[in-house]
C-alpha positions, 0 to 999 in steps of 0.5 A: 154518114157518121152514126149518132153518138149514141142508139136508143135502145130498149133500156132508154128512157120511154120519153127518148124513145117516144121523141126520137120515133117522131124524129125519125118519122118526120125524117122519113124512116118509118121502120125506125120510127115503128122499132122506137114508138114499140119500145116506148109503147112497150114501157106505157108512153100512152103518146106512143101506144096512140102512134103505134096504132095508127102505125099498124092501121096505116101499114107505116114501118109494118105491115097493116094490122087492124087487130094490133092497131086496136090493141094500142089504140086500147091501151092508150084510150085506157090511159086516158089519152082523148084520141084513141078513145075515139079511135076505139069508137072508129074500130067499135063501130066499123068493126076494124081490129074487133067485134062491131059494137055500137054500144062499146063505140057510144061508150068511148064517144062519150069518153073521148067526147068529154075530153073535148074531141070535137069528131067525138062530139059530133058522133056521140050526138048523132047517136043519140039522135038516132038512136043508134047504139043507145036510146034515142035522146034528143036533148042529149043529142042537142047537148053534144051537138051544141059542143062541137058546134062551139068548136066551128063543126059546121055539120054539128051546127047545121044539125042543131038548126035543124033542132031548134027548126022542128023543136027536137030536145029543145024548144022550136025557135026559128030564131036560133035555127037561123043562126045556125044555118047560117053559121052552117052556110058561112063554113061550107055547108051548102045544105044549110043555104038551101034551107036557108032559102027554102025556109027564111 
């Protein structure tokens, strides 16, 4: 096989780099995959530091290593990028590559939920349903639930008709609850047929 005309070094631009990693990866040579999103990772391509970490978390190209997984997940959440914030929050509260810490995993739900990551959403509500991490706050649970309901999350849906049923962070209105249950239902949930039995 003829070599490619030139080789991504460390000297390569961090976007070449990022790009021919994920060239590589969808070709099936996960070492060198590994070897180029490290070099990008390295030069601060936030896309890469992501890769890199799910790299060490599924042992792809390396051995597995929870504790250099959230080492990038970090520093691409610190970048701003929406999904390692929210595998920061995976890490924070399963305690994987780092201390368990429900208040560091509600602080990065939050983050990454406001950027629209609908598991995000979901998490953050629930925590704040059950006071899990944070003080227990229906109407901000039913603020985040509503989010990830609007992007098709059939739990987030069935969770805010069980809101609106027994009036938790909103006012009771059977109504509304329905219309939840039933978008619910229509994506699978098959508690919500059941409460759409038991109660309409």
């Amino acid at each position: 096989m003829e070599k490619d005309f030139f080789e991504i070094s460390e000297k390569s631009d961090a976007e070449i780099q990022y790009d021919f990693a994920v060239q590589n990866y969808q070709n099936g040579d996960y070492s060198e995959a590994f070897r180029l999103f490290s070099l990008a990772a390295e030069q601060g391509n936030t896309l890469a530091q992501l890769e890199l970490g799910f790299c060490y978390a599924s042992g792809c190209g390396t051995e597995p290593n929870m504790e250099q997984a959230f080492f990038w997940y970090m520093k691409a959440a610190d970048n701003g990028n929406a999904d390692a914030q929210y595998e920061v929050a995976l890490c924070f509260e399963e305690g994987e590559g780092t201390v368990q810490s429900m208040e560091n995993a509600v602080k990065w739900y939050e983050k990454s939920a406001e950027q629209g990551i609908v598991e995000a959403q979901y998490n953050l509500a629930q925590s704040y349903a059950n006071g899990v991490g944070t003080e227990q706050n229906y109407e901000k649970a039913v603020r985040w639930f509503q989010k990830a309901a609007e992007q098709g999350d059939i739990h987030a849906q069935f969770n805010l008709g069980c809101c609106y049923l027994q009036g938790l962070g909103v006012s009771a209105d059977k109504k509304i609850a329905k219309e939840y249950f039933e978008k619910a239902q229509k994506g699978g949930h098959e508690q919500a047929s059941l409460i759409l039995e038991e109660y309409f």
